[in-house]
C-alpha positions in Angstrom: 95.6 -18.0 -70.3 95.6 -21.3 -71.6 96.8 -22.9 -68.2 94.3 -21.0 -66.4 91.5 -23.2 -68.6 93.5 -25.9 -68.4 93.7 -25.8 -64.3 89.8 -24.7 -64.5 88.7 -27.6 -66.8 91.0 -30.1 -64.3 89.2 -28.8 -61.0 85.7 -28.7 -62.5 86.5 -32.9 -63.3 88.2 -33.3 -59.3 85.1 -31.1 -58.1 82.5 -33.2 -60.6 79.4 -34.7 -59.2 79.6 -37.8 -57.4 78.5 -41.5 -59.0 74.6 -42.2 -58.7 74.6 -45.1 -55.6 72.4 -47.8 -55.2 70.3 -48.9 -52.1 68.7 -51.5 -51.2 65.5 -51.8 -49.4 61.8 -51.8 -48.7 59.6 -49.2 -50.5 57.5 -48.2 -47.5 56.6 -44.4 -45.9 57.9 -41.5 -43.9 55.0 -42.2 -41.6 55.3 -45.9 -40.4 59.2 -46.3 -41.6 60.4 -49.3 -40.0 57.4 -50.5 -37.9 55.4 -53.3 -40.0 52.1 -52.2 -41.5 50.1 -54.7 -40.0 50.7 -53.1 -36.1 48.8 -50.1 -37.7 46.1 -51.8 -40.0 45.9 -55.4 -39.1 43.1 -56.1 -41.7 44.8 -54.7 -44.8 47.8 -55.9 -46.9 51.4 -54.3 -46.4 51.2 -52.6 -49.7 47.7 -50.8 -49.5 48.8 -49.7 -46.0 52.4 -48.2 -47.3 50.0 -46.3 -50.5 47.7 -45.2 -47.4 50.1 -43.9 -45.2 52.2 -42.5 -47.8 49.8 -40.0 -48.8 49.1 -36.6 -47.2 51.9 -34.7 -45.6 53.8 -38.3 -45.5 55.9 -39.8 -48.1 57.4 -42.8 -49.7 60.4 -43.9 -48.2 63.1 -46.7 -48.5 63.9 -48.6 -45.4 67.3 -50.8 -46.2 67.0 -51.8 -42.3 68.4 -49.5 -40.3 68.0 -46.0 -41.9 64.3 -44.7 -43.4 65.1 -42.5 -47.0 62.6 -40.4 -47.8 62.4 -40.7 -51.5 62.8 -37.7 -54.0 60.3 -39.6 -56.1 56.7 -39.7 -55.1 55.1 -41.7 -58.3 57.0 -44.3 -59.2 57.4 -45.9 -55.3 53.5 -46.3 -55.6 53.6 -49.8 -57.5 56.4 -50.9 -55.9 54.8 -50.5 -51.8 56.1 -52.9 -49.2 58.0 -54.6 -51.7 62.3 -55.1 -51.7 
């Protein structure tokens, strides 16, 4: 019995979930994702256009230059929009 826990305790520590990452990007949205802001809304900043398109059925997103992430978090991105 005691090697069965012993086995179970070792596989759940093999099998354990995997180290946070880190990326690094550009907060921006599902919507526009790698295309700059300014080919949509040429008269308004990078960062109101990113909180503008990121609303609705689109989200925030991190684009680290070749992949677009949609984030799981919705509320913190908003103050960081079109920044790295």
């Amino acid at each position: 019995m005691r090697t069965i826990c012993i086995l179970f305790v070792a596989g759940l520590t093999l099998t354990g979930a995997e180290a946070p990452k880190t990326f690094t990007g550009v907060i921006t949205d599902t919507m526009c994702g790698a295309k700059p802001h300014s080919t949509m809304m040429k008269d308004k900043p990078e960062a109101e256009c990113a909180r503008l398109c990121a609303k609705g059925p689109f989200g925030y997103a991190l684009y680290d230059g070749a992949t677009v992430m949609k984030l799981s978090d919705q509320k913190t991105p908003a103050k960081y929009a079109a920044k790295r």
